[in-house]
Each structure stands twice: as C-alpha cells, then as structure tokens.
N, C-alpha and C positions, 0 to 999 in steps of 0.2 A: 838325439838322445830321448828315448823313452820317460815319461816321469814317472815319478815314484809315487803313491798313495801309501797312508797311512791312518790306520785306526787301532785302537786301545782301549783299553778300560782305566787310564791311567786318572782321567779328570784332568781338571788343572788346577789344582790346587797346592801343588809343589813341580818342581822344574824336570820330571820326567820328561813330558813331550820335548820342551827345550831341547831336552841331552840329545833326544833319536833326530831331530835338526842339527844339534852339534854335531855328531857321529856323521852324517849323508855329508855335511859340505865338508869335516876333513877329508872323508873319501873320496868327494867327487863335486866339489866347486860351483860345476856348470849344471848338477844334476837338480832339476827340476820336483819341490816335492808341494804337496799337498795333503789335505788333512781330509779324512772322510769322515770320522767323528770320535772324541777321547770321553765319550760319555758314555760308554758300552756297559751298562751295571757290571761291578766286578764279579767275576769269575765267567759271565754267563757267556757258554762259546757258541749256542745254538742264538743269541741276540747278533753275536759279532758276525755270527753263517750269512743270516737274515739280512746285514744291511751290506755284506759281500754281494750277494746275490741281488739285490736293490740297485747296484750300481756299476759294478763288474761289467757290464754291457754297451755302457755310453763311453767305455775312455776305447780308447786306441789301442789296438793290437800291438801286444808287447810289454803294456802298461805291468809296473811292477805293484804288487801288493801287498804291503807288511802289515798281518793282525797281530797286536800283542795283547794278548787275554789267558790270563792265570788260572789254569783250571781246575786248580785246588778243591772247590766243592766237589767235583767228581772222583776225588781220591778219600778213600774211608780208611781214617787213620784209627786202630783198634789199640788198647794195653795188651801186651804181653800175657799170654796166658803161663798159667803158674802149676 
C-alpha cells in the first residue's frame, strides 16, 4: 500500500490534524500516513504548491498527496450594490 502524505494550513494548535489521522485509519487501518507540514500560513496555496513541488519527487510512485489550504484570500467578497 502506497502511503499517504499530508499537508495543511491547519497548525496545531486545535485537533484538526488529529481528525484527517482519525478519518485515514477509520478508512483504512493498514494505511501508512505522514505529515509534510501544517505550518503552510493560512490561505497561502502558492506556499503549499512550493513545498508540493519540494518534495513530491523523493516519495514512491503512487504516493497519495492531501493539501488542505483554504483559499479564501483569493475570493473578493463585495456588498451588494443598491
């Protein structure tokens, strides 16, 4: 079985990372994960590109890769024009 990697913007400063480890071994027990890094500054998805591409190259073909980065600054929320 292939392992899974994982990085986020989540920090660790409350049990997010936790939960995406609870969620992999209810699915899949034997599945192998690992952390690439949860310090990614929030929202930034061209930081979380940078350390894909950083690392992306030394794991094993097949390797799974889960970024979770919120990219909320790239969306421009405007009021309602009247």
């Amino acid at each position: 079985m292939q392992p899974m990697i994982l990085q986020s913007d989540f920090g660790y400063a409350d049990g997010a990372v936790c939960a995406m480890y609870g969620v992999a071994e209810n699915v899949c027990p034997e599945l192998r994960v690992f952390d690439l890094t949860h310090d990614i500054p929030q929202y930034d998805i061209w930081e979380a590109s940078y350390r894909l591409i950083q690392t992306v190259s030394y794991w094993p073909e097949g390797s799974v890769f889960v970024s979770v980065v919120d990219p909320l600054s790239l969306i421009h929320i405007s009021e309602p024009t009247r």
